[in-house]
C-alpha positions in Angstrom: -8.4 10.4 8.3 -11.1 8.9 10.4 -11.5 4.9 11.8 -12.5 2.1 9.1 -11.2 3.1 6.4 -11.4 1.4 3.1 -10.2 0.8 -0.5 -12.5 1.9 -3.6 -13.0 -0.2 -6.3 -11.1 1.2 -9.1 -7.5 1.2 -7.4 -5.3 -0.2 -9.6 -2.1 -0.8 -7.8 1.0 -3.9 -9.7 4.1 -4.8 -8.1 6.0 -6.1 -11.1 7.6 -9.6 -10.5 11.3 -8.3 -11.0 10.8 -5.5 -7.9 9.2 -7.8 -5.6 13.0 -9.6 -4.0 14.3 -5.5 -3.8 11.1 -4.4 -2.6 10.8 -7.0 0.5 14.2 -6.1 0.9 14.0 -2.4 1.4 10.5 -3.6 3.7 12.6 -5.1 5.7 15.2 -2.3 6.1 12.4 0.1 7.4 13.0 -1.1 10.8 16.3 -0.9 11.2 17.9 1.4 13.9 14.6 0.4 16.2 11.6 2.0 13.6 8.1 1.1 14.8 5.3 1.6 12.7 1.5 1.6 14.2 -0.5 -1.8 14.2 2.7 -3.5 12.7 4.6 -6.2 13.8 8.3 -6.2 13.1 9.2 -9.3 13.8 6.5 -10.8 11.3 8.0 -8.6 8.7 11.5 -9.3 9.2 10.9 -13.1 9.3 8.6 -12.4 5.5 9.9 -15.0 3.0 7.9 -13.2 0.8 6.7 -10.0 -0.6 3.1 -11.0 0.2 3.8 -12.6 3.5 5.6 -8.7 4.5 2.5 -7.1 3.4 0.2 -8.7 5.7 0.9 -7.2 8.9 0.7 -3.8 7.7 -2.6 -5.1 6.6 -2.5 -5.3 2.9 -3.5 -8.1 0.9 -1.9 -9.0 -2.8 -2.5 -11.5 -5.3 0.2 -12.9 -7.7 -0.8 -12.8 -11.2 -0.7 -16.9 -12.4 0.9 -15.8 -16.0 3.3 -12.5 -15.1 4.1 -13.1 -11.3 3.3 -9.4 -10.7 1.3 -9.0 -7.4 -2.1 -6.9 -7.9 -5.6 -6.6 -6.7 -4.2 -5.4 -3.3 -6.8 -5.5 -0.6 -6.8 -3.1 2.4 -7.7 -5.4 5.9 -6.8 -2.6 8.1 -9.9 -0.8 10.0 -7.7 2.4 10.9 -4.8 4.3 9.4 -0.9 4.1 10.5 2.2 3.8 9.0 0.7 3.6 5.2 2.7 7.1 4.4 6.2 5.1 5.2 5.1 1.8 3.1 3.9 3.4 -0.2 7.1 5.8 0.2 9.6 2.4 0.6 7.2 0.3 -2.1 7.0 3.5 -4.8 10.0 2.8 -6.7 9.4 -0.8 -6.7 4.9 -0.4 -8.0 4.3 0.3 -11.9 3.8 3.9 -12.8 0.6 4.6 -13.1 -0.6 2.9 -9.9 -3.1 4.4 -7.5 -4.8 3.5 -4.6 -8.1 5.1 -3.9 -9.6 5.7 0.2 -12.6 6.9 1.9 -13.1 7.0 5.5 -16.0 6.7 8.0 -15.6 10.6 8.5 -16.2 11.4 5.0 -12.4 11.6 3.5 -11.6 10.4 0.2 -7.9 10.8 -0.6 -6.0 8.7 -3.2 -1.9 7.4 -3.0 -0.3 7.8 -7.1 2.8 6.6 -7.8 4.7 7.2 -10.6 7.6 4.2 -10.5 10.2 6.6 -8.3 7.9 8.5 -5.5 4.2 8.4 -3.8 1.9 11.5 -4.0 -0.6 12.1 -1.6 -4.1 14.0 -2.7 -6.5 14.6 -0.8 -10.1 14.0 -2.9 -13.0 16.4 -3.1 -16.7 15.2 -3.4 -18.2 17.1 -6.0 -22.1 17.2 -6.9 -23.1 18.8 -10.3 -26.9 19.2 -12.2 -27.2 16.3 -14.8 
């Protein structure tokens, strides 16, 4: 995966209100026994109050829904990749089935993160071209 990297319209990615105290939770417990995870600060995770506040130094942005509380529209700040792998694995039980995140890099990758309310698949996309 190559440098600047960045989210496609058409990810659809909810962290349902009820998951969001377990899920900052188990954020939180990545770093214990001294993990480090690229371009992240521990110490601004560990000190979250929230499950927004613990996503923004892995450089992910989320909005609370005003009627549900569910966090959604996630926004991807980061210009390079590291550590995402370990997140989406920690946040998959806690995001609604169904949830997918869609990338493309500056090097032509395209790859897409599903989750399926237990576990996080990686798949790697394919740019196809066909005769209209």
């Amino acid at each position: 995966m190559g440098y600047h990297i960045h989210l496609k319209n058409g990810s659809q990615f909810r962290i349902p209100a009820a998951n969001q105290d377990v899920a900052l939770a188990a954020m939180k417990a990545m770093f214990d026994g001294g993990r480090k995870y690229s371009w992240v600060d521990k110490e601004d995770v560990i000190g979250a109050d929230t499950l927004v506040q613990a996503l923004e130094p892995w450089g992910h942005a989320m909005y609370r829904d005003k009627i549900t509380g569910d966090l959604d529209d996630l926004e991807y700040l980061n210009e390079k990749a590291g550590g995402e792998r370990a997140l989406y694995e920690t946040l998959a039980p806690f995001v609604l089935p169904g949830s997918h995140l869609d990338f493309y890099g500056e090097d032509g990758d395209h790859w897409r993160w599903v989750f399926d309310g237990k576990t996080v698949k990686h798949l790697k996309g394919v740019v196809s071209y066909v005769e209209p």
